[in-house]
ROLOMAR-100161 format. One line per 8 residues: their letters; for each residue x, y, z of C-alpha. Coordinates in pm, 1 decimal. Example, Ala and Ser with C-alpha at 12.3 -4.5 7.8 and 13.67 -1.06 7.14 Angstrom:
AS	1230.0/-450.0/780.0 ~ 1367.0/-106.0/714.0
//
This chain:
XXXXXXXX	17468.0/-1723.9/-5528.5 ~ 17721.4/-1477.3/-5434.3 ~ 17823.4/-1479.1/-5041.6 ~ 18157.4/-1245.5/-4949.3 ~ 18136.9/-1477.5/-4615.3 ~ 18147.6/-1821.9/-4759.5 ~ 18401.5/-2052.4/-4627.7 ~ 18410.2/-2283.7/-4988.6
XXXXXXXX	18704.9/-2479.6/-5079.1 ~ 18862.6/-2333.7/-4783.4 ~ 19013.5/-2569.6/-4470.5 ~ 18987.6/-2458.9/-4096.9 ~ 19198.3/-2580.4/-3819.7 ~ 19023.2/-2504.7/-3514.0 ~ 19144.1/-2577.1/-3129.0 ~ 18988.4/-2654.1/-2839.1
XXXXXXXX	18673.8/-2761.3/-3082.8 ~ 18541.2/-3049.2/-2834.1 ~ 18293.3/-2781.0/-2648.8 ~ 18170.3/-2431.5/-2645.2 ~ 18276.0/-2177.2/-2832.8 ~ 18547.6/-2402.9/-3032.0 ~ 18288.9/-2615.0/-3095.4 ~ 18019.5/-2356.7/-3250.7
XXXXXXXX	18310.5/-2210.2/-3485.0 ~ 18394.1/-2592.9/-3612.7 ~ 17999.1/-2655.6/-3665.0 ~ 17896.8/-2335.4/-3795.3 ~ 18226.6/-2299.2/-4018.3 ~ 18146.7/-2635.6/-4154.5 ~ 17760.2/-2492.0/-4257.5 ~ 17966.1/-2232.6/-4423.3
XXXXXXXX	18129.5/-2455.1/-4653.8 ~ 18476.0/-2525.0/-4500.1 ~ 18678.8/-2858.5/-4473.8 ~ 18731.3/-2881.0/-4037.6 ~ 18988.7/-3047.3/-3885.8 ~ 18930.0/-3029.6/-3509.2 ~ 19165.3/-3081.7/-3248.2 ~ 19113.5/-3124.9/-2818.1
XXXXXXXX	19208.7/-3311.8/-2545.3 ~ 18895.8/-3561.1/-2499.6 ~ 18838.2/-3782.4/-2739.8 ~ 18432.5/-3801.7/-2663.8 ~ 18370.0/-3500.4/-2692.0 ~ 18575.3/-3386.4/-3037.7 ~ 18349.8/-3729.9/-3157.7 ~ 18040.3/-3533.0/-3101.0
XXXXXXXX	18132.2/-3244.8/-3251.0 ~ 18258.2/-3443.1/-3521.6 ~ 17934.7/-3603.7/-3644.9 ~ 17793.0/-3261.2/-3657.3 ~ 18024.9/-3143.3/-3912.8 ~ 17923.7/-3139.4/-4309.3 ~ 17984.2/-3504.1/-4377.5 ~ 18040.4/-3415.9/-4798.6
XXXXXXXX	18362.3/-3257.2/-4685.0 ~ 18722.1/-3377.2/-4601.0 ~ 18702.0/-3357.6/-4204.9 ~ 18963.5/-3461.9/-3930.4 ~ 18944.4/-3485.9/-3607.0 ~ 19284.4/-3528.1/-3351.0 ~ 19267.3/-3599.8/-3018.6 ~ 19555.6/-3489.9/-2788.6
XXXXXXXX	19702.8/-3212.2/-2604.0 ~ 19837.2/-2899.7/-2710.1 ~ 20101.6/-2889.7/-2456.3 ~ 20224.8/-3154.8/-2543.9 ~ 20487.0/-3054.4/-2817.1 ~ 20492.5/-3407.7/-2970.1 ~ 20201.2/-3388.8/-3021.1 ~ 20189.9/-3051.7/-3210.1
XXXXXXXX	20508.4/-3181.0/-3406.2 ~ 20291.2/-3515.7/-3478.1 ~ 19952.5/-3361.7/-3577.1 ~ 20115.8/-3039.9/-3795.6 ~ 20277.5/-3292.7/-3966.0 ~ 19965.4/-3512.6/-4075.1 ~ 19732.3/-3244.6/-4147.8 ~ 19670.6/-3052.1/-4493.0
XXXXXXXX	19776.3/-2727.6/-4563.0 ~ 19479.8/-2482.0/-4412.3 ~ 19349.1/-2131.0/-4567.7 ~ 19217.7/-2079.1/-4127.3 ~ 19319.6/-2138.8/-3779.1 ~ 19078.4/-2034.3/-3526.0 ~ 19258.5/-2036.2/-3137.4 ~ 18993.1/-2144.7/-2922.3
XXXXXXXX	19126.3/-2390.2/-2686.9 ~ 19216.9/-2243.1/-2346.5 ~ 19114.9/-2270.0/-1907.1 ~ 18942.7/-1992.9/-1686.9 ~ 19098.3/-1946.5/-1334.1 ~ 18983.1/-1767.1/-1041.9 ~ 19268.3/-1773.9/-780.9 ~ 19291.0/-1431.1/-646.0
XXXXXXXX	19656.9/-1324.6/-748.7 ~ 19804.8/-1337.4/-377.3 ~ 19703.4/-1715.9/-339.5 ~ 19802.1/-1816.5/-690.4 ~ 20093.1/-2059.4/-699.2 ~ 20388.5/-2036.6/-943.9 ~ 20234.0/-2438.6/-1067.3 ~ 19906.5/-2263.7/-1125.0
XXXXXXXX	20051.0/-1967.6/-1324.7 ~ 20229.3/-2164.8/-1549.2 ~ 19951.0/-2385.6/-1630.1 ~ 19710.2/-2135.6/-1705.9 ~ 19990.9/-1934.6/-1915.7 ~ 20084.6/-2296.3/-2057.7 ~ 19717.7/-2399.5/-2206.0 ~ 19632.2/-1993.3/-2308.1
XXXXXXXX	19916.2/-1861.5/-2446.6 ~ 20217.6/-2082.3/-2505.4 ~ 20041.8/-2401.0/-2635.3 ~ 19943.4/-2174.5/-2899.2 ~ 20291.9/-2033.6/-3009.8 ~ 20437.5/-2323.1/-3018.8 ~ 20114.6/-2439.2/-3269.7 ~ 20091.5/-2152.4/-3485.7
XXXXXXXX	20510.5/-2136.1/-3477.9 ~ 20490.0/-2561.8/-3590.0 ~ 20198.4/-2444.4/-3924.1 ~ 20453.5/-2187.7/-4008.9 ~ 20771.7/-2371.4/-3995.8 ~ 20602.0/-2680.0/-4168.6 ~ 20519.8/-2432.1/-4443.0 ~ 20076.6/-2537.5/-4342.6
XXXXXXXX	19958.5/-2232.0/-4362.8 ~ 19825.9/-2083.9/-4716.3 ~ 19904.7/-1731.4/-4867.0 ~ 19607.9/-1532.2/-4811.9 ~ 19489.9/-1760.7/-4485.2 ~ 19350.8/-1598.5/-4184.8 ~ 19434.5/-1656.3/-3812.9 ~ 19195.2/-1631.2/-3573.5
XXXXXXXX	19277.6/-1539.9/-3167.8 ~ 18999.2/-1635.4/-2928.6 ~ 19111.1/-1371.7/-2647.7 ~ 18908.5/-1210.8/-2405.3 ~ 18753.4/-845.9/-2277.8 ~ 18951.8/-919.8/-1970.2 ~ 19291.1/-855.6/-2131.9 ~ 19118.9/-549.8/-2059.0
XXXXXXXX	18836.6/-534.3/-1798.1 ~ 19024.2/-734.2/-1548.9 ~ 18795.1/-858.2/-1256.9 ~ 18886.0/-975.7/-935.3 ~ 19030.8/-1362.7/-929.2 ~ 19142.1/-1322.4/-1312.2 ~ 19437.4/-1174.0/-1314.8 ~ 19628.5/-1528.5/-1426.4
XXXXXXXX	19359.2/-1556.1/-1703.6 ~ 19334.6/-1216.2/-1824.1 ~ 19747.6/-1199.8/-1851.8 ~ 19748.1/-1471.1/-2080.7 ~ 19459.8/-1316.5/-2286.4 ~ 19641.4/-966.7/-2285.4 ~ 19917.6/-1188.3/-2424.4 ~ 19696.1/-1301.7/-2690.0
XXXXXXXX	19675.6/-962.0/-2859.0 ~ 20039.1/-908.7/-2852.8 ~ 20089.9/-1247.2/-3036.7 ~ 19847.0/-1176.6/-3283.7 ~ 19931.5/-840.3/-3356.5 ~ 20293.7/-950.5/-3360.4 ~ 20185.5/-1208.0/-3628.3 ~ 19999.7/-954.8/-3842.0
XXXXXXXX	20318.7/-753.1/-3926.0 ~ 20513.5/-1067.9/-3982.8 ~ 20293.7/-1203.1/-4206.8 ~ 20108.6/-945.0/-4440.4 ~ 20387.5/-1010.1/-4743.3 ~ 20236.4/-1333.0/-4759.8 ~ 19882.4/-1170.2/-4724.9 ~ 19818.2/-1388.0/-4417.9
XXXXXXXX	19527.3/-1186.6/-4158.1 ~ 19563.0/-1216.4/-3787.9 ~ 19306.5/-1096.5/-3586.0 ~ 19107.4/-1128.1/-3232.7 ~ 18795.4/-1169.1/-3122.1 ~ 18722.0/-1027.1/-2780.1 ~ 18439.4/-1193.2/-2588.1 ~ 18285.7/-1104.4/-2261.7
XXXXXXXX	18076.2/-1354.1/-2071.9 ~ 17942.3/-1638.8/-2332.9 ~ 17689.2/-1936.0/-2190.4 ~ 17940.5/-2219.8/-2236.9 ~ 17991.5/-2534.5/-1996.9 ~ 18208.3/-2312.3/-1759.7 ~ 17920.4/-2160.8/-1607.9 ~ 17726.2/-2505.7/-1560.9
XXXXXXXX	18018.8/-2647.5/-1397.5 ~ 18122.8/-2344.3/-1163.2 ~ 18098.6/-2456.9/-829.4 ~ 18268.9/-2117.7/-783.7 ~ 17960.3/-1867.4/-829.4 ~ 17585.4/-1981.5/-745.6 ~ 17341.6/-1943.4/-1005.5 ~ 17174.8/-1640.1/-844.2
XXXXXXXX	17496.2/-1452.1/-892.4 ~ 17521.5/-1579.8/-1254.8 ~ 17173.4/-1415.6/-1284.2 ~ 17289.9/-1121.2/-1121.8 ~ 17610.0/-1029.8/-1311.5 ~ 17422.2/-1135.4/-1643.0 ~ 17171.0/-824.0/-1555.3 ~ 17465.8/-586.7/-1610.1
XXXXXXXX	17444.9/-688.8/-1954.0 ~ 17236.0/-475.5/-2206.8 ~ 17173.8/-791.3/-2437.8 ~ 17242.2/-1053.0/-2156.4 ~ 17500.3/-1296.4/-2165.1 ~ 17643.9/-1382.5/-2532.0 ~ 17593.3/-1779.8/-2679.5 ~ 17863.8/-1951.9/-2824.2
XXXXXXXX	17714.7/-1902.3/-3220.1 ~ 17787.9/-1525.8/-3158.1 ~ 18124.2/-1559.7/-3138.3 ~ 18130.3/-1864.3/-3398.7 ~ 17951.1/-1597.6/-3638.8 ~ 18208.1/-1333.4/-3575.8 ~ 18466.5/-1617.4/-3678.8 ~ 18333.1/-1693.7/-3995.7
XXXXXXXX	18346.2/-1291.8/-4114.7 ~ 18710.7/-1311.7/-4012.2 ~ 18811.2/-1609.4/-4204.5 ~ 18624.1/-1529.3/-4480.2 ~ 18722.9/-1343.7/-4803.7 ~ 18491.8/-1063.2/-4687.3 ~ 18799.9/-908.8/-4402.2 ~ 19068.7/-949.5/-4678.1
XXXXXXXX	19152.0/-630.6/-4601.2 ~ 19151.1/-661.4/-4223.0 ~ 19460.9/-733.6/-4021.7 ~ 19620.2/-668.5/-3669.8 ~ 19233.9/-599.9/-3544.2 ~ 19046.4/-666.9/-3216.3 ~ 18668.7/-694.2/-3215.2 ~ 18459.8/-691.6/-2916.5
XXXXXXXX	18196.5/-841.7/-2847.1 ~ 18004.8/-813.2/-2563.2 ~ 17648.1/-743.3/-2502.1 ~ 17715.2/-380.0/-2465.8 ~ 17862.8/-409.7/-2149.3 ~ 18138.0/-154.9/-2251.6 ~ 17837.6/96.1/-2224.7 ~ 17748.9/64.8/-1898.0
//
């Protein structure tokens, strides 16, 4: 049957794949067709997404962390060559700027942003990335609607988009996409474990949204179109996604 969005004989590498939205894309890019190789830093939870994937297919799953850059050197090099890499792993903060330590900064900017050069710089140098492949950006509508207490996040997602658009006009000889998705607020384990806000102000702030609060599968949807053969054409791109927030 014919599906432009089918992920057949295709291989996705996606980060930060052990919960939320990394772990939607792996699951629903896996009903899609797609061989998965997962990657994240606890080993229980990358399991569990694991034995969700299509079990017909040639699936990996690596444990360790991406700022580590043996282990980047270590996992690029025992990994097949992919036709996808989807950028999901990453940490919210919400220091207001004036409090936030120099330690802090860096390891927000280390885990969001410079884990993920160094990874996408390792599948290019190894020569792991397929002509035609597409490369996926998990950023953020805070690169551009920055909030209060975000400013360390929201730098590193800014920082995203250059990256990726940086990528797209290095690339495009080899016909290699590199795009972004831009989510606003998704119902992932950050909110359940935000000691932060209280769940009246959760309910509050998700009001503001037209369509409510996104779930991970709508981002893990918007994936799939990207990586597919369907945005062959697409490149250098940011779509966002947010409830129609932007409207109000």
């Amino acid at each position: 049957m014919y599906n432009p969005f089918s992920l057949e004989n295709k291989t996705i590498l996606v980060t930060g794949a052990s919960s939320g939205i990394g772990r939607a894309i792996a699951i629903e890019c896996s009903k899609m067709g797609a061989s998965i190789i997962i990657t994240g830093r606890n080993e229980e939870r990358l399991n569990e997404t694991y034995i969700q994937l299509d079990s017909t297919k040639s699936n990996m799953a690596i444990d360790g962390d991406l700022t580590n850059e043996d282990f980047i050197e270590k996992m690029t090099s025992s990994i097949l060559n992919v036709d996808g890499v989807v950028f999901c792993a990453g940490v919210t903060d919400r220091t207001l700027l004036k409090f936030a330590s120099k330690e802090k900064f860096l390891r927000v900017f280390e885990i969001n942003l410079l884990s993920q050069i160094i990874l996408i710089r390792a599948l290019l140098k190894k020569k792991k990335i397929n002509n035609g492949a597409s490369i996926v950006f998990i950023s953020s509508i805070g690169a551009y609607k920055v909030a209060p207490g975000l400013s360390l996040y929201s730098a590193t997602k800014s920082g995203l988009l250059s990256v990726m658009k940086g990528l797209a006009s290095e690339l495009f000889s080899r016909k290699i996409r590199s795009n972004a998705i831009l989510p606003s607020m998704v119902k992932t384990e950050l909110i359940t474990t935000d000691s932060s806000v209280s769940s009246e102000d959760w309910e509050k702030d998700e009001a503001k949204y037209p369509l409510g609060y996104g779930e991970p599968n709508d981002v893990a949807f918007t994936a799939i179109y990207l990586l597919s053969d369907a945005t062959k054409w697409m490149t250098g791109s940011e779509i966002v996604i947010d409830g129609g927030l932007s409207l109000v």
